[in-house]
Phi, psi and omega in degrees: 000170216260172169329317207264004188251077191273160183250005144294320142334277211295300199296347154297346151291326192291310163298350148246037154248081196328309171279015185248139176236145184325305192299329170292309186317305166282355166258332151321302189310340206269299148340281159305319211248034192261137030255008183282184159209224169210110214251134220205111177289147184287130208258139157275350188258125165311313176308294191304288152029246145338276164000285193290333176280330178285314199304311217256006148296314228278354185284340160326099203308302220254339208309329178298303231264324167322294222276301172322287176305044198196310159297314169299333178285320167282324181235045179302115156112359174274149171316305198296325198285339160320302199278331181315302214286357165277345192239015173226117184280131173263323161022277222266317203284332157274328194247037204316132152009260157356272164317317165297340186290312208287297179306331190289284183327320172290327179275349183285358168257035141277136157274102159227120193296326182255035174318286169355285186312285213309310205313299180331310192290303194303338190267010195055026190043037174264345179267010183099175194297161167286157169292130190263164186087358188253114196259352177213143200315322177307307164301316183284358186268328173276015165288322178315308179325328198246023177236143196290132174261173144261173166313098178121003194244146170255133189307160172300300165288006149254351144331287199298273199322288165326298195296329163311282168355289199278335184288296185324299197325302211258007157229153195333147160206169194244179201263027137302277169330282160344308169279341162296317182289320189284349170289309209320278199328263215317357193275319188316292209284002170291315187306328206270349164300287180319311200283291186339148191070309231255323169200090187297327221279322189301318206254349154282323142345302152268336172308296189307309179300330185302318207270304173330091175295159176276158194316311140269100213298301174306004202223151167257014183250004139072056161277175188254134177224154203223093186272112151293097203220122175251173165197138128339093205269146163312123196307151142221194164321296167332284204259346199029250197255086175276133155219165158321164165207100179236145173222173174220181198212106169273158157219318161327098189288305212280354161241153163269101143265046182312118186259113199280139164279192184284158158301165154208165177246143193210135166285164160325297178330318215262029229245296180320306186289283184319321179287342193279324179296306190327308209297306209319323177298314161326298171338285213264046159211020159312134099253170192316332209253342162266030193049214215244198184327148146309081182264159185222139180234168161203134168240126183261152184269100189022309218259332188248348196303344190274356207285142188282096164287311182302345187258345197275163209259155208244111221241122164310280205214170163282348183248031175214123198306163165304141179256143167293167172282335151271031177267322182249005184204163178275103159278146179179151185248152179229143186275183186227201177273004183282286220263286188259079194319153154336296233279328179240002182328322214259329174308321211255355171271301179319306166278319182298341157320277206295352169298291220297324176287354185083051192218176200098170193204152193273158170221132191254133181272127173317176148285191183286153002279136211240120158278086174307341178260356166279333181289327180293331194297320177299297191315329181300289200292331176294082213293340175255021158270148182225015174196168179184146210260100199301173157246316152264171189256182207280004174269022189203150179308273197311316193266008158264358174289283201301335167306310172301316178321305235265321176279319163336298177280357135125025182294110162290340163245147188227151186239145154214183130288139200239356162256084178346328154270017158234084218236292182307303171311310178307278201341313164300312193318324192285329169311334204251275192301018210196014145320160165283334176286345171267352190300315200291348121015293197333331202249344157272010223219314158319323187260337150342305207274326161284333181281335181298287191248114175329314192300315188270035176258011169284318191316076195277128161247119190247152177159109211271148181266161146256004200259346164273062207266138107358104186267159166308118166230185151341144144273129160266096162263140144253116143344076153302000000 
């Protein structure tokens, strides 16, 4: 066991469990371990006792895992089988010296910018503050070590260690990275080999972090995102310009685990304010253990792809104006099967691969006069494009032909303008932002640009993930 994991701690634990006596204890243990067993001189004193049976599990290639199962049969749901299992490192039965040594050093050659976050993530935020003086990845996996997982829990430094892992994986990287990921890997999936028999809930955990890109592959500030879906309900007497209002709640920086909220039926008027309430509830239920920014996604109904979402406004104070909501957050909208059939699916995988590489080229559709069927054709053929830029916006015949065009051909981001008269001006802007080294950018470099300037708060940005889906559930309706 590793130093801070004493076997006089647990039997002294062992030993205020008024109903547990040493000999039940060795015979669960005995029972498990049948047909061998574990032959244990006998104490007249409980502690010592105690003592000699955790020393003589932990001598055990299994003996952790022995000791645990054995403990659970007696005191499932006890305080004392609580502290056993706080006072046993899944750690030490994996990790020799050495190796943690081997490991520190390798990580300590990463740039990694979000030491904070992971720490935060990996710890369920339960340890305090990040620790100060720890300046590169390597200090943080040996701190980790030494703080104790339970059964079904993947340890913290091999959390800590995965997450390094897939940030590398999945961003530019240099032939320096490269050689770091591939020790990572063969070191992971040796670590996720060990664990099998020994903790399965645990070593499936890490095969995901491991196998699993992270939600947002491109990006490292590891965000929380907040998915809209309006829809238009048919009018009636009753109900008048009635829609729908559904969201989901991603927080799981290491998985896409979107979570549906409730439904509501809503007037138009009453939409802005409920979505702002949503951002603002999200807001306030941030913590360090929940990752980076606030992103808003929506998906709208043909009828609606033009609505300024990004402009409705987020009310301070009474002595200070509304801020729109795309001054202060990555807005952007994403489609459904209304705008982007099934049908076209396999297409919008295929460029989004290669966006996902940082590759690709923009296609800005001239001004007028717009020959539509030469656009679709382009946007069809072009085969290294992955993103593009209306000349109008979807609220006009040509620019919901090209909006259509633009999905058809299967482009995961479409950019427009939705004020005509600042048209032009977006467009040059866009030419800047939509380089290829700036394209995975495009939704922080979009939101620069409504905070700079009044003129670009005009600006609708779409862009579908195809690797982010919305699953089907249920609707949880409530009645406004």
């Amino acid at each position: 066991m590793p130093e801070f994991v004493h076997a006089s701690e647990i039997a002294e634990v062992l030993a205020t469990a008024s109903q547990l006596k040493p000999e039940d204890l060795l015979n669960a243990i005995n029972s498990l371990l049948s047909p061998n067993s574990l032959n244990i001189a006998y104490s007249p004193l409980p502690n010592a006792h105690f003592l000699n049976i955790v020393q003589g599990c932990m001598a055990l290639e299994n003996g952790r895992a022995v000791l645990l199962r054995a403990v659970e049969f007696h005191g499932k749901g006890t305080t004392w089988q609580r502290h056993v299992i706080e006072r046993l490192s899944v750690a030490e039965p994996l990790l020799a010296a050495e190796e943690a040594k081997r490991i520190e050093e390798l990580l300590s050659q990463c740039e990694i910018a979000e030491l904070a976050t992971i720490y935060s993530i990996v710890t369920d935020g339960k340890h305090g503050l990040f620790p100060s003086g720890l300046t590169n990845a390597g200090q943080v996996f040996g701190t980790l070590i030494d703080y104790n997982s339970q059964p079904g829990r993947l340890g913290p430094h091999l959390a800590f260690a995965g997450a390094v892992y897939r940030l590398l994986l999945h961003r530019p990287a240099n032939s320096h990275d490269l050689k770091v990921v591939e020790e990572l890997r063969h070191w992971l999936y040796n670590q996720r080999d060990l664990l099998r028999g020994y903790d399965d809930v645990a070593a499936n955990e890490l095969e995901l972090l491991i196998r699993q890109a992270p939600p947002f592959e491109f990006r490292t500030d590891l965000p929380v995102c907040l998915v809209i879906r309006i829809e238009q309900l048919p009018a009636t007497a009753e109900s008048g310009d009635s829609h729908l209002v559904s969201h989901w709640t991603h927080t799981d920086p290491m998985s896409w685990r979107p979570v549906r909220g409730k439904d509501v039926e809503l007037s138009f008027d009453q939409i802005a304010a409920y979505v702002v309430g949503l951002a603002l509830e999200t807001e306030g239920e941030w913590t360090p253990a929940r990752g980076g920014p606030l992103l808003l996604e929506f998906m709208l109904s043909p009828e609606l792809v033009n609505l300024a979402v990004d402009e409705w406004p987020r009310r301070v104070s009474a002595h200070l104006p509304a801020r729109p909501l795309g001054a202060d957050y990555e807005v952007m909208l994403r489609t459904d099967e209304r705008l982007r059939p099934r049908a076209r699916i396999r297409q919008l995988h295929v460029r989004a691969e290669r966006l996902s590489r940082g590759q690709g080229e923009v296609h800005v559709v001239p001004g007028e006069p717009v020959d539509l069927a030469a656009v679709h054709e382009t946007l069809l053929h072009g085969e290294n494009l992955v993103a593009c830029v209306l000349s109008a916006p979807p609220d006009t015949v040509e620019g919901l032909a090209q909006l259509t065009a633009a999905l058809d051909a299967g482009l995961p981001i479409v950019l427009w303008c939705r004020d005509i008269e600042a048209n032009e001006d977006f467009r040059a802007a866009m030419g800047e932002i939509l380089r290829a080294e700036q394209i995975l950018s495009v939704s922080q470099n979009v939101l620069r640009l409504r905070s700079s300037r009044l003129s670009y708060r005009c600006v609708s940005l779409l862009w579908d993930d195809p690797h982010r889906t919305i699953p089907d559930s249920p609707r949880l309706r409530s009645y406004s």
